[in-house]
C-alpha atoms as one frame of an Amber mdcrd trajectory, in Angstrom:
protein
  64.781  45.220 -11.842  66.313  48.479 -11.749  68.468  47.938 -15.265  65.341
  47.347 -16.794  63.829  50.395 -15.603  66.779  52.629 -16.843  66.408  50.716
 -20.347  62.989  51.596 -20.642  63.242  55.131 -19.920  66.061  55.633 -22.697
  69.127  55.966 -19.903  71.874  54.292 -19.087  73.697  52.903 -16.034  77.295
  54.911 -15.276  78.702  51.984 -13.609  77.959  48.729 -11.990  74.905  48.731
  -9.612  73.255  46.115  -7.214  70.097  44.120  -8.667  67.343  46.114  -7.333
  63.715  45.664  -6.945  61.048  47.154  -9.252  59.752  49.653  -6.658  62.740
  51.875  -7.044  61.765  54.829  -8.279  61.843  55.452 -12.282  64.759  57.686
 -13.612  65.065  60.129 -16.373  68.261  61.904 -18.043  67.337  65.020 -18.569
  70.240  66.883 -21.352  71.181  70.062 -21.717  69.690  71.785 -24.810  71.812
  74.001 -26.560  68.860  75.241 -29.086  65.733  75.855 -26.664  62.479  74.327
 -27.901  59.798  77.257 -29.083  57.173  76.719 -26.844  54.272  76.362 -29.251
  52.697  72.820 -28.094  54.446  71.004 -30.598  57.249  68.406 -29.937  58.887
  68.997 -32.949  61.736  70.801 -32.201  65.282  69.024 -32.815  66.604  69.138
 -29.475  63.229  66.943 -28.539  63.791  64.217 -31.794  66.597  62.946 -29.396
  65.584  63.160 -26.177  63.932  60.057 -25.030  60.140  59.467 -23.658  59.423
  58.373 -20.366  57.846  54.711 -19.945  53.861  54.999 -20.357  52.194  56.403
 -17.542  50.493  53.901 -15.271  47.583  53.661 -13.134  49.192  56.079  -9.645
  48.027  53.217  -7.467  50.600  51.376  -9.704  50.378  46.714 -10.344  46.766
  47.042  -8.125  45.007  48.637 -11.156  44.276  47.990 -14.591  46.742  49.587
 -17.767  45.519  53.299 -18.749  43.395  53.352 -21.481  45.296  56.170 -23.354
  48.699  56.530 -23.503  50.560  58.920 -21.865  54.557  59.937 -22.076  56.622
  62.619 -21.295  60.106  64.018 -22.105  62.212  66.407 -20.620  65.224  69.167
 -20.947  67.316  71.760 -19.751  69.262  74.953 -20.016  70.529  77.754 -17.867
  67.131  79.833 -17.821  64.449  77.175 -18.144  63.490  73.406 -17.326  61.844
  72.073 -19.841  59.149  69.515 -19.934  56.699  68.105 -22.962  54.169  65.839
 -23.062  52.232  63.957 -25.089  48.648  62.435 -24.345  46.358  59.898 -26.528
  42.765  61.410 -26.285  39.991  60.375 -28.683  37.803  63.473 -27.038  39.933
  66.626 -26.130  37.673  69.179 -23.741  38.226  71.422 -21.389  36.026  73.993
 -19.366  37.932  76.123 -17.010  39.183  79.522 -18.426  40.714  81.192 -15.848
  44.116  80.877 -13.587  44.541  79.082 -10.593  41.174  77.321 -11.187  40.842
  74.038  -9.846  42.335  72.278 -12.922  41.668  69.233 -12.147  38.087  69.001
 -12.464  38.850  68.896 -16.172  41.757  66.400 -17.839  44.704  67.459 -17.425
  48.539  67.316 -17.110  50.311  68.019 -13.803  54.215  68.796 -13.134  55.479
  68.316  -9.166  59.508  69.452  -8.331  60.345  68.944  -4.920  63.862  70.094
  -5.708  66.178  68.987  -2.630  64.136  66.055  -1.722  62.812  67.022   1.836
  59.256  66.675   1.330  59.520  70.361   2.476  58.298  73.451   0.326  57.619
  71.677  -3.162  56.148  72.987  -6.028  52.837  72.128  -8.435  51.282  72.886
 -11.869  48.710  71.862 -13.622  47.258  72.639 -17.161  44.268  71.683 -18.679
  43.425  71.460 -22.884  42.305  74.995 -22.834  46.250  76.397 -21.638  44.865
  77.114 -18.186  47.297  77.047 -15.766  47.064  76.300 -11.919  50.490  76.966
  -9.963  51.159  76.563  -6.062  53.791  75.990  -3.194  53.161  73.802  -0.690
  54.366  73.313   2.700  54.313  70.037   2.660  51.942  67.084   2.228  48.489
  67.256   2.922  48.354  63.952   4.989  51.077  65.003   7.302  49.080  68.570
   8.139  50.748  70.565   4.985  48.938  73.940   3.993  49.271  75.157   0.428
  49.744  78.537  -1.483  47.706  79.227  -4.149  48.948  82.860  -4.532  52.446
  81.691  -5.381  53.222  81.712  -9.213  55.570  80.725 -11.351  57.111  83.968
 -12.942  57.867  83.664 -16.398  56.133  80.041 -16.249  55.875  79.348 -20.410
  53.135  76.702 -21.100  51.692  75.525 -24.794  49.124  73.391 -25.932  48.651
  71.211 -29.461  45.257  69.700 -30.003  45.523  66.983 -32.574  42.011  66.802
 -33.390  39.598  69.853 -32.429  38.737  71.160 -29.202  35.540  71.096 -27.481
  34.122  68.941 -30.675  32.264  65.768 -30.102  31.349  64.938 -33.433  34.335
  63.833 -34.643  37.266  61.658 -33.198  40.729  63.021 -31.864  44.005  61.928
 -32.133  45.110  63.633 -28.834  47.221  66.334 -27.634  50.995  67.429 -26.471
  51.895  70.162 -23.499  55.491  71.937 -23.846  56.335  73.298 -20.183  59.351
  76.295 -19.625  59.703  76.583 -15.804  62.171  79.172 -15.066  64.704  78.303
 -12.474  64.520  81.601 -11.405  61.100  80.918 -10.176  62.118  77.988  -7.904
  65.225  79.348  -6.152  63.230  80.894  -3.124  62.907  76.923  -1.872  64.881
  75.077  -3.900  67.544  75.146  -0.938  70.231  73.947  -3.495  71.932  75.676
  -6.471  69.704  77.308  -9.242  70.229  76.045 -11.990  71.229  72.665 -10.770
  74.675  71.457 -11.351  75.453  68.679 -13.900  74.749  65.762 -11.921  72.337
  67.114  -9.640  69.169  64.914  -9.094  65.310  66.376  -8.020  62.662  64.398
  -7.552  60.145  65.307  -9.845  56.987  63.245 -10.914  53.924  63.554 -13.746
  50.102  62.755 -13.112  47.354  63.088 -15.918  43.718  63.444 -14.545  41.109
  61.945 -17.016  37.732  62.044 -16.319  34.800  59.631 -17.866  32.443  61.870
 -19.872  29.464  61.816 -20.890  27.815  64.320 -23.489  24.825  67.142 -22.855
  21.844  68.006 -24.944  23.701  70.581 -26.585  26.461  68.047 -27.436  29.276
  69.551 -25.207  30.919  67.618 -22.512  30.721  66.929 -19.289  31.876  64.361
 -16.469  29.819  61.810 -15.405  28.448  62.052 -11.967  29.486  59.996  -9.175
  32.318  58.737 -11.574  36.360  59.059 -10.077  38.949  60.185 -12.357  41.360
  58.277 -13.443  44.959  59.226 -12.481  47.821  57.705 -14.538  51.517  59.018
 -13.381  55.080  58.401 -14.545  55.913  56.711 -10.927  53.281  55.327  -9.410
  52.175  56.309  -5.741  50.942  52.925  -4.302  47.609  55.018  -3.233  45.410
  58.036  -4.931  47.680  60.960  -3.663  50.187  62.718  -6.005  51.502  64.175
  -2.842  54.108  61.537  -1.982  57.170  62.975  -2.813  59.161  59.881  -1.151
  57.454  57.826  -4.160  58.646  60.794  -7.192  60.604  59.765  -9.681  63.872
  61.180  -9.599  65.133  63.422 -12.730  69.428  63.989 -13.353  70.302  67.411
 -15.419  73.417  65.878 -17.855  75.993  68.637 -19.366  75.727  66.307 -22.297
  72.893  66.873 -25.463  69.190  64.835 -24.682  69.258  61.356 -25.248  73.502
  61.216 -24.573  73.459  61.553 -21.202  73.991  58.045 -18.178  72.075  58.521
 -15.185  74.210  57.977 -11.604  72.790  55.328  -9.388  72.659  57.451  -6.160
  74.380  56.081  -3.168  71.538  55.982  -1.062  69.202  53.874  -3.426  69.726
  50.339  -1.773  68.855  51.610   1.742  66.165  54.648   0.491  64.534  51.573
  -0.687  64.152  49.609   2.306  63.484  52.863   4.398  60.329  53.435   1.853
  58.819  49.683   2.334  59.456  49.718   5.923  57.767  53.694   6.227  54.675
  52.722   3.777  54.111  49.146   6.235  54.446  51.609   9.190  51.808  53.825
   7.907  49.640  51.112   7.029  49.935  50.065  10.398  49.383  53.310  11.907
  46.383  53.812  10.121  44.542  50.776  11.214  45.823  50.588  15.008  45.964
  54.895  15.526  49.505  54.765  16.779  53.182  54.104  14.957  54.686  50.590
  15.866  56.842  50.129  18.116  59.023  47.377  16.767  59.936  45.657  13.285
  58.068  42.864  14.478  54.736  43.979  14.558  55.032  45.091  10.373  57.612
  42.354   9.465  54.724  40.326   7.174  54.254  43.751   5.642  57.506  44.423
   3.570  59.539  42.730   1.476  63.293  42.928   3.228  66.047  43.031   1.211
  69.039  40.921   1.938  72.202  42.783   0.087  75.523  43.035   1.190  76.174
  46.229   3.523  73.165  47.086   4.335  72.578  46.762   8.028  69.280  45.288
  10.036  67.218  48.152   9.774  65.489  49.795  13.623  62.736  52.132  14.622
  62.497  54.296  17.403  59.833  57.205  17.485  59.679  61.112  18.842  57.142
  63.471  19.462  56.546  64.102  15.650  56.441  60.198  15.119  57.573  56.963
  13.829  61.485  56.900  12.519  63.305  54.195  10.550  67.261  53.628  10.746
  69.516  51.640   8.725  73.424  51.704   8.125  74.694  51.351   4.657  78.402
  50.178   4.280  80.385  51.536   1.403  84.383  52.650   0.665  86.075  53.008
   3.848  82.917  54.694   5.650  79.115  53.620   6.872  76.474  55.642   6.226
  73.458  56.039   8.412  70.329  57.184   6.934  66.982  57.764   8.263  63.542
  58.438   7.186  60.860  60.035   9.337  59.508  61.674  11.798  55.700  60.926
  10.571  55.338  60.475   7.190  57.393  62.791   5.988  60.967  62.604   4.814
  63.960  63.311   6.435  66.630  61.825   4.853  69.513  61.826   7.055  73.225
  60.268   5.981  76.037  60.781   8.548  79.171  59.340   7.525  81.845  57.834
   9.969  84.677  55.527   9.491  84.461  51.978   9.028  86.277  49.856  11.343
């Protein structure tokens, strides 16, 4: 259920909303701080006593895997110069290895931010940063499975990132507690592709989601650490993925900047949720599809056993049709004195389309 979701994440519901299915993306409030954080690591500052955590991170492949073993949360705030993000990780061993920027930061734990801000798919953004306050930054077209490229040579300018180590670093003699992230990402930095207005509006929604990348470890002669061979990492994210790839940005959660202080803000059910919904089932069954018979289907029919339909007033029998880039999906939405048609596709990427018109 949607309600609970927006319980559990500390927001509220601005007005009466259809029941909704727990695959709806989580939600987050994210208020307007009047007195900035100091970005020291520490998640101490007043304006972050009242804003509220995200749920715990869960596995990314989400219900098909077990509960993390450490728990993972996040917050989140806002003013005109900076978004700002902390975090706040269980670890009873905090290590890292990798010194320098734009290493691959994922080869040690870590925390990772992804802002896709208008939603396409198109042009989104990535950081990750390890124990050590190495940061990895980059653009990318978009996502890897649909042919996206990436630039590593794109930073964030003026990107402010801190680290607290509740425990010490690098130690394995003794037992941590854990460790927090705070996160300034300049607006200024995103406006080249944001294609919307910088900073958002109050109101505004971007999808935005959170991964944390823990290896198994196992410890050397010398006593420092080191992953285990042969071993995957564990990947536990605020909204999880439904498969081992962050880069789904149809599957982010999806963050709303409030004019009003952290923790007073109500999040806006957006009007496209019921039929963005059924568009993402029907896509994700497509792909499946796709992916064991090398071409997109052709009809409902042939993926019907593989989503869950939803049966909710004004929303119209959803259709497929398919270009040269791919597989699309087509349902109409009826609301006040208009129908909305919205689309998702070509491929596997997102085009979400909503043309108004008239209702008869």
């Amino acid at each position: 259920m949607l309600l609970g979701c927006l319980v559990l994440c500390g927001c509220q519901v601005s007005r009466n909303v259809p029941t909704l299915p727990s695959d709806f993306q989580q939600v987050y409030v994210a208020g307007r701080m009047a007195d900035p954080p100091v970005i020291d690591g520490k998640l101490d500052d007043p304006a972050w006593r009242t804003a509220p955590w995200t749920i715990a991170f869960r596995d990314i492949e989400g219900d098909a895997k077990p509960d993390p073993r450490f728990l993972t949360r996040a917050k989140m705030g806002w003013d005109d110069e900076y978004f700002y993000i902390g975090a706040d990780m269980e670890e009873p061993h905090v290590w890292g290895t990798l010194t320098k920027r734009d290493s691959i930061i994922y080869n040690d734990n870590d925390f990772e931010v992804f802002i896709d801000p208008d939603g396409d798919n198109y042009d989104y953004y990535e950081l990750e940063v390890n124990a050590l306050n190495t940061q990895f930054d980059l653009m990318l077209t978009h996502p890897y499975r649909c042919g996206g490229t990436y630039d590593i040579g794109w930073d964030i300018e003026g990107l402010k990132t801190a680290v607290d180590i509740r425990g010490t670093l690098n130690k394995s003699d003794d037992v941590d507690d854990g460790w927090s992230m705070e996160i300034a990402i300049p607006w200024e930095s995103l406006r080249s592709h944001a294609n919307r207005p910088i900073p958002p509006n109050p109101g505004d929604q971007w999808p935005v989601n959170y991964s944390r990348v823990q290896w198994k470890h196992q410890l050397k002669e010398d006593g420092s650490y080191e992953r285990i061979p042969d071993v995957r990492e564990d990947n536990w994210t605020w909204t999880p993925q439904d498969a081992i790839d962050m880069h789904r940005p149809e599957y982010w959660g999806l963050v709303e900047f409030s004019s009003r202080p952290p923790g007073r803000g109500e999040f806006t059910l957006p009007d496209d949720a019921v039929a963005w919904t059924l568009l993402r089932r029907i896509h994700h069954a497509a792909e499946q599809y796709k992916s064991a018979n090398q071409s997109w289907p052709k009809s409902l029919a042939l993926i019907q056993d593989q989503y869950e339909p939803m049966n909710i007033e004004g929303l119209g029998e959803p259709r497929i049709s398919q270009d040269a880039e791919g597989f699309i999906v087509t349902v109409e939405q009826t609301g006040p004195n208009e129908v909305r048609e919205y689309q998702f596709g070509p491929g596997c990427l997102r085009s979400m389309k909503a043309t108004a018109v008239p209702s008869s």
